[in-house]
N, C-alpha and C positions, 0 to 999 in steps of 0.2 A: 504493500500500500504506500509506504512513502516515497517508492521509486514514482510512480503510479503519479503520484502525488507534484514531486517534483519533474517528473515531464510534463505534466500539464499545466505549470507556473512555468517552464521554457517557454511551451508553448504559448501562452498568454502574452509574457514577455515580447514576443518573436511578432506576434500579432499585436501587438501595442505599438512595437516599434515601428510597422509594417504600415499601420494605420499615422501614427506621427508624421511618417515621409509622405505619406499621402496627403495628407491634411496639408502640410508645409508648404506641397507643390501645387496642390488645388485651388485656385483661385478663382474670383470673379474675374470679368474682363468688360471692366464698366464704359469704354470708347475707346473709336478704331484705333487698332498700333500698342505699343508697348510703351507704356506711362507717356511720358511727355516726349518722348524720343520718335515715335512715333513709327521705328522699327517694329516691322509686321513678325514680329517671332512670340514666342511663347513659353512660360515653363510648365504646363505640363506635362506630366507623363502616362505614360501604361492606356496610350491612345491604340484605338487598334490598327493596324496596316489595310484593310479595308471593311466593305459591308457588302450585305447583298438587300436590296430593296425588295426584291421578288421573292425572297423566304424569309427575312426579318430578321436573317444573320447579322448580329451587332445593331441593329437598329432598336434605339430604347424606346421612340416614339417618332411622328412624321405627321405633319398636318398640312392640309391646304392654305395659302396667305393669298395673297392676290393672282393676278393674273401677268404682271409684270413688276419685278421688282429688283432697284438695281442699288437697294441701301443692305448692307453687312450688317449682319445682329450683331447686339451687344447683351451681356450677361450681367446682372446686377440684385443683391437684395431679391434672389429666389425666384426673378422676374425676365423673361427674353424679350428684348424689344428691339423690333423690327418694322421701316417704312417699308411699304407695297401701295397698292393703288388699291380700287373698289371694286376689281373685277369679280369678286369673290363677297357680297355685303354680309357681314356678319347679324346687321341688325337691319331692320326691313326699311327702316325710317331713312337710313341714307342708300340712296339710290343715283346709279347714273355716276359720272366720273368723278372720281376724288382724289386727293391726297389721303393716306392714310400710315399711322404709326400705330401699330399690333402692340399690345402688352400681352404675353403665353405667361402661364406659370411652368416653370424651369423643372418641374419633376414632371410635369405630364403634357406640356404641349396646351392646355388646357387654355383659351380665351378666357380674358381679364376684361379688358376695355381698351376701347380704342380712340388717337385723336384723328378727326374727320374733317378735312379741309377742303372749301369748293374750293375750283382750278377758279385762276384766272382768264378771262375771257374776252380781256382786248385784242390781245394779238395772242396767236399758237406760241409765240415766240418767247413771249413771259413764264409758257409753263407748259410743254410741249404736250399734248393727247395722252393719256393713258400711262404715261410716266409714274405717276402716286409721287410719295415724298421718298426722294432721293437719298437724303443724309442721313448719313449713320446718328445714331441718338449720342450722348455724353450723361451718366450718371454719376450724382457723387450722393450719397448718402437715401433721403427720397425725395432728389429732385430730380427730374430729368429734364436733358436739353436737349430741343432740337430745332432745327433749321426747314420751315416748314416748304411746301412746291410755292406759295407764294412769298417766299422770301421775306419770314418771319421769324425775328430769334423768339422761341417759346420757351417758358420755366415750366413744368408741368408737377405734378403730385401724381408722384410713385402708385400711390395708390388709386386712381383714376377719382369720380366722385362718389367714391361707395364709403367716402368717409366725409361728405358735406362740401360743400363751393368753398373754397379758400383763397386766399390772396386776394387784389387790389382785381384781377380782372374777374367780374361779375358778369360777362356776356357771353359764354360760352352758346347760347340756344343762340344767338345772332349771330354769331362767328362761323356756326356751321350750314348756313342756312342758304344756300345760292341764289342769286338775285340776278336780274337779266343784266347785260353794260346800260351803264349809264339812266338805270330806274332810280325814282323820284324817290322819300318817301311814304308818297300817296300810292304806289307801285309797286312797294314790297311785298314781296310773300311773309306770310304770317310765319314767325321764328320758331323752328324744331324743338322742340321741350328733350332737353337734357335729358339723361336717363343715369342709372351705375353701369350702365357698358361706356360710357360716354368719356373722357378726357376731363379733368380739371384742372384748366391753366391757371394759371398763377399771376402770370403776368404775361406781353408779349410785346415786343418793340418792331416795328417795320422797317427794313431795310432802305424799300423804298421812298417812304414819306421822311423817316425819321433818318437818314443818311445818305439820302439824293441820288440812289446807285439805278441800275435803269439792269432789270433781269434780262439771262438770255437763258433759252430752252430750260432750263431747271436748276433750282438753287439745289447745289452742292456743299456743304461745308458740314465739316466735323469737328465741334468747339471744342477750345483745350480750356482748361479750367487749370490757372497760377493763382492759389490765395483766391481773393475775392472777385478775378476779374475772370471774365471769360476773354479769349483771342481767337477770333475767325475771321475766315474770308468772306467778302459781300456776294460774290457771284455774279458784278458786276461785266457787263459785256457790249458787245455788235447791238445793232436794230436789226427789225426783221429783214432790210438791203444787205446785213451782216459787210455792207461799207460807210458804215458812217458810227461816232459815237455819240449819243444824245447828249449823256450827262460827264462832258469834260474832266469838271470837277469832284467826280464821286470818287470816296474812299477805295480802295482795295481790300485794306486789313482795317480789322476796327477793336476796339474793348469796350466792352460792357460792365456793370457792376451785373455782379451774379444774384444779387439781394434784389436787386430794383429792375432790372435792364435798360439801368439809364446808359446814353452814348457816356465815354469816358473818353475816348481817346482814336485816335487815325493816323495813318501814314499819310504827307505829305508828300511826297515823290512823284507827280505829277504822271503818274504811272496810265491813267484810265486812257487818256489820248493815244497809244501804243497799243493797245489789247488788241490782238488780233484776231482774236475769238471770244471769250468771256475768263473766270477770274476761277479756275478749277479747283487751284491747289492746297487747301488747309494747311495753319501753323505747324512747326514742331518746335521743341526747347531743349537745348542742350547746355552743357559746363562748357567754357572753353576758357582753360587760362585760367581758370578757380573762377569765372564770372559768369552768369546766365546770359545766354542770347535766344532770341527770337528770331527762328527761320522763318523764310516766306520766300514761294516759288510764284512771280507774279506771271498776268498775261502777256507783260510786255517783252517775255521772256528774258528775264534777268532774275537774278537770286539775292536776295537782301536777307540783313543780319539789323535789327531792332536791338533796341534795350528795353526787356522788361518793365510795364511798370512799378513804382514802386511803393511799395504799403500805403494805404491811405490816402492816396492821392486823389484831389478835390481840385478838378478845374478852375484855371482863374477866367473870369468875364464869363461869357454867355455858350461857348462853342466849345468844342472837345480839346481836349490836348493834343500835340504833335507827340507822335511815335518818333524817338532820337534812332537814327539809321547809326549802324557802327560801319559798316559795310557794302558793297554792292557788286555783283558778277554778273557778266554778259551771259549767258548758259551759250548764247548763240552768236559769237560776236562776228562772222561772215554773213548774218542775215542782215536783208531790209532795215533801214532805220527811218527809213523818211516815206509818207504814202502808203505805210505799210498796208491798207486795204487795199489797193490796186490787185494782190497778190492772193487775193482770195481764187481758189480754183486752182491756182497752182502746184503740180504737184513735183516743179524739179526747182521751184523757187519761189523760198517764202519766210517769212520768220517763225520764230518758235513759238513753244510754251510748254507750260510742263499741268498734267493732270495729278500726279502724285505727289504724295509730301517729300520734304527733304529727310533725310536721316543722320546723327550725327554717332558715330560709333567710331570708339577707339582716336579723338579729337580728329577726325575726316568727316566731312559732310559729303553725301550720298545723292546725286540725285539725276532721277531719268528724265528727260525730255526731248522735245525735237518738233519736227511739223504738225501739225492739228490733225487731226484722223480723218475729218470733215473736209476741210477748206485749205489743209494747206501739202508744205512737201514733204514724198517718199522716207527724205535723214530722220537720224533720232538716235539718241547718243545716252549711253550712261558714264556720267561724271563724277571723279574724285576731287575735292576742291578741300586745299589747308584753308581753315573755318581763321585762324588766327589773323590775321591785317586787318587794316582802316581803311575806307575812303573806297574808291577803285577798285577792287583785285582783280580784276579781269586778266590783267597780262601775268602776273607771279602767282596767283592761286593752285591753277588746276597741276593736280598733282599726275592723273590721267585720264584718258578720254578713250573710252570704249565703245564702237558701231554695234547697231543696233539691228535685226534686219530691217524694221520700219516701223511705222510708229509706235507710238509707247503710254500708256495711261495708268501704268501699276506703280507701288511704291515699292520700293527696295525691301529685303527681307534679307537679313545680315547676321551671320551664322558661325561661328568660329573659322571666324575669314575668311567666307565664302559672302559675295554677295548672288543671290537669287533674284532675276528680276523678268518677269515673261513680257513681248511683246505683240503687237497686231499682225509682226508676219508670221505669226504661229512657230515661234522660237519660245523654247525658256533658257535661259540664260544663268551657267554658273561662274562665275568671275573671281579670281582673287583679288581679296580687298586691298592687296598692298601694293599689286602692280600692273592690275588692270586686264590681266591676261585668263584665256579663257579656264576653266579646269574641266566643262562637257557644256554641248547644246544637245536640244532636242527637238526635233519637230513636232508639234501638236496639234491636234484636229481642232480649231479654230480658233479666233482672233482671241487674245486674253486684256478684257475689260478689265479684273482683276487684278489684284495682288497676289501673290504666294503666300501664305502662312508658314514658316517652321516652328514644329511643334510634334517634341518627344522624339526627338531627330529626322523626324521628316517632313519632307516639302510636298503643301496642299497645295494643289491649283485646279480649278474650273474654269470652264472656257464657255465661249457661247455657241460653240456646237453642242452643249449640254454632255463634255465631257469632264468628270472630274478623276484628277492627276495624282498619287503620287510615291515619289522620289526616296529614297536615305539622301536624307543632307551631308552630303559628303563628297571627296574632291572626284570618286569614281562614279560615273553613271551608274544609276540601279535602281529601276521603274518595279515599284514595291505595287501598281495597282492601276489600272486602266477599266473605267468602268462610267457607260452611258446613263445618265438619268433622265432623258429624255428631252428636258427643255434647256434653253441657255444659261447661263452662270454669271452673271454680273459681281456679286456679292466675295467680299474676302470669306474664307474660312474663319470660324471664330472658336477658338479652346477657352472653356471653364470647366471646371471642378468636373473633369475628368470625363470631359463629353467636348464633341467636336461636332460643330452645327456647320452645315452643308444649309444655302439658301438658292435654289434655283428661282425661275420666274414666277413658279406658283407653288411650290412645296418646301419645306424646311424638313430639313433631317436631321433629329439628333442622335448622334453615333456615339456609342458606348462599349467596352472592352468586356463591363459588367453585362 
């Protein structure tokens, strides 16, 4: 009996400990990228190498979300939240095309509530058809953030309103309520009555009205949350001639207070006149030199380095603060600088941009860009650029410069010195981070809108042939799993607490080892 005894205190032991590495490595993954760095990796582990949908092999659960969706979950407070559109209405009452951000509960797939936004309906061009809301959500505690299809920063309550109307904004039945352009109102339609499936915002600031930015095809942006500010992109772009710019003057990058969504601050950089398409790329924040900086990959295709704002800080006079630039890099300094609309359609000359975030790993900044997918040229480059200098770096920066096969809209995914980064000529791409040289390509069954994920040493990729990819993270090729889901793949892969969410157009899979 005491032998008896004391194997089954090992055992206990052995299983305590088993459960501690697991707990340690387990995490939420509250907005897209890896903390504020913005690198697409992950620490999970004990993911499985693949699934099968057609027997339920590793599949914990799987539901229906819209009909088109090209925003990446995020995992928060027991809660999956993910934008899609209204192809799919959960609730009878909103009907006909929407924005939409899903709340699931995280052990069962199970709908919670959702927020429901009418499209805009001046121009297709403010919010493209059947798109839904685009941007990945940002959680920090039970708020959540998101950047709605008409280009609204929204604060929302984690818990939708199944715990009462809270905050400063009281109009949520108005808010969701579509109204024709331009009705009086003696013309409105009488306001949808809120429900507990329903969204409870908290506050909500316009991009538009309250920062002068002029949308193109669909607001974008994935807010980072430093202390009390939020830091995003406007989404700022083209008119529907995609040659001309309306709003000159509009921000690119802006802050917010997270408490209020009062404007706090903007870049000044005269940057909106140069967009050659609209303003794709979300923040990242990195150390460099023991000091924080703030990345931004603009449309003007160039790359800037901000200084954080700092604690407390209360605008002086009536208008936001300026964003102090430490830096600034041509991504593309043989393109166009003057007339750059002329150049729209071209596809052997044209200037840049970049769709993905920067990365900053190992004091290197990371970042892919090149011609527009849509409107501009074939190049597209992923670059290593020293984050350290003032002013300029365009000529002493770049550390190297690696071709792409064509364009490029994913973020880097940065791996024990491997960078991972797939592009639109159905290439993925493994590169070493220190000299730019390749270590394997591969060719892939369709253009990748995405990011890679590494996570539990290998590399997730979905494509929009509705194939998902993947890989050992490592410098020798080795395709760990090729397998059709049937519809396209927009969405990064997203790892928590030991489950890996697959989001194609209209189904979410979450994948489990358990």
């Amino acid at each position: 009996m005491p032998a008896c005894k004391h194997f089954a205190a090992a055992v206990g032991a052995v299983t305590l400990l088993i459960g501690l590495e697991v707990s340690s490595l387990a995490a939420d993954q509250p907005q897209w990228g890896e903390a504020w760095s913005r690198n697409m990796v992950s620490a999970e582990r004990g993911l499985p190498a693949g699934f099968d949908p057609a027997t339920g092999s590793h599949v914990k659960w799987s539901v229906d979300i819209g009909t088109e969706t090209h925003s990446t979950p995020v995992v928060a407070g027991g809660r999956i939240y993910l934008g899609t559109n209204n192809g799919k209405p959960r609730d009878p009452k909103h009907q006909g095309d929407r924005g939409v951000l899903m709340c699931l509960d995280e052990a069962t797939g199970e709908f919670l509530w959702q927020l429901v936004v009418p499209k805009r309906e001046e121009d297709i061009y403010f919010d493209w058809p059947n798109s839904g809301i685009s941007s990945p959500a940002t959680v920090e505690g039970d708020r959540v953030y998101i950047v709605s299809n008409r280009g609204e920063v929204m604060c929302l309550d984690a818990h939708g309103l199944t715990n009462g109307n809270d905050g400063v904004f009281q109009d949520e039945g108005r808010h969701m309520t579509r109204q024709a352009p331009g009705a009086g109102e003696a013309d409105r339609a009488p306001d949808l009555q809120p429900g507990p499936l329903d969204a409870d915002i908290l506050w909500l600031f316009d991009l538009t009205s309250g920062a002068g930015i002029w949308s193109h095809d669909g607001a974008h942006s994935s807010i980072l949350i430093r202390g009390d500010y939020l830091y995003l992109n406007t989404g700022t772009g083209v008119d529907n001639t995609h040659r001309k710019i309306r709003t000159p003057e509009a921000p690119s990058l802006v802050v917010l207070d997270k408490h209020t969504g009062k404007l706090l601050a903007r870049e000044r950089e005269n940057i909106a006149p140069f967009i050659f398409h609209s303003t794709w790329s979300s923040p990242s924040l990195g150390k460099v030199d023991g000091r924080e900086l703030l990345f931004f990959a603009a449309g003007n295709g160039r790359v800037y380095a901000f200084e954080p704002l700092a604690p407390g800080l209360v605008p002086a006079g009536t208008g936001p603060a300026t964003l102090q630039k430490t830096w600034e890099f041509d991504f593309d300094p043989e393109g166009p600088k003057t007339n750059v609309h002329e150049y729209i359609t071209n596809r052997r000359e044209s200037p840049s941009n970049m769709y993905g975030m920067p990365v900053l790993y190992h004091d290197r900044l990371y970042v892919a860009g090149g011609g527009d997918i849509w409107w501009g040229k074939n190049q597209a480059w992923l670059k290593c650029i020293d984050p350290r200098g003032k002013g300029d770096i365009t000529t002493n920066a770049l550390v190297w410069s690696y071709p792409l096969k064509q364009h490029v809209m994913a973020t880097p995914a940065i791996h024990d010195g491997i960078v991972f980064v797939p592009d639109c000529g159905r290439t993925l791409h493994a590169v070493d981070a220190q000299t730019g040289k390749p270590f394997w390509t591969h060719e892939i069954r369709g253009e990748a809108w995405s990011s890679a994920l590494v996570a539990d040493g290998k590399v997730w990729l979905g494509t929009r042939s509705g194939i998902l990819y993947v890989f050992a993270a490592e410098r020798e090729k080795q395709k760990l799993l090729e397998i059709d889901l049937g519809k396209p793949i927009s969405a990064t892969p997203t790892a928590a607490n030991g489950v890996i969410y697959i989001a194609t157009m209209s189904r979410l899979y979450a994948i489990s080892a358990r």
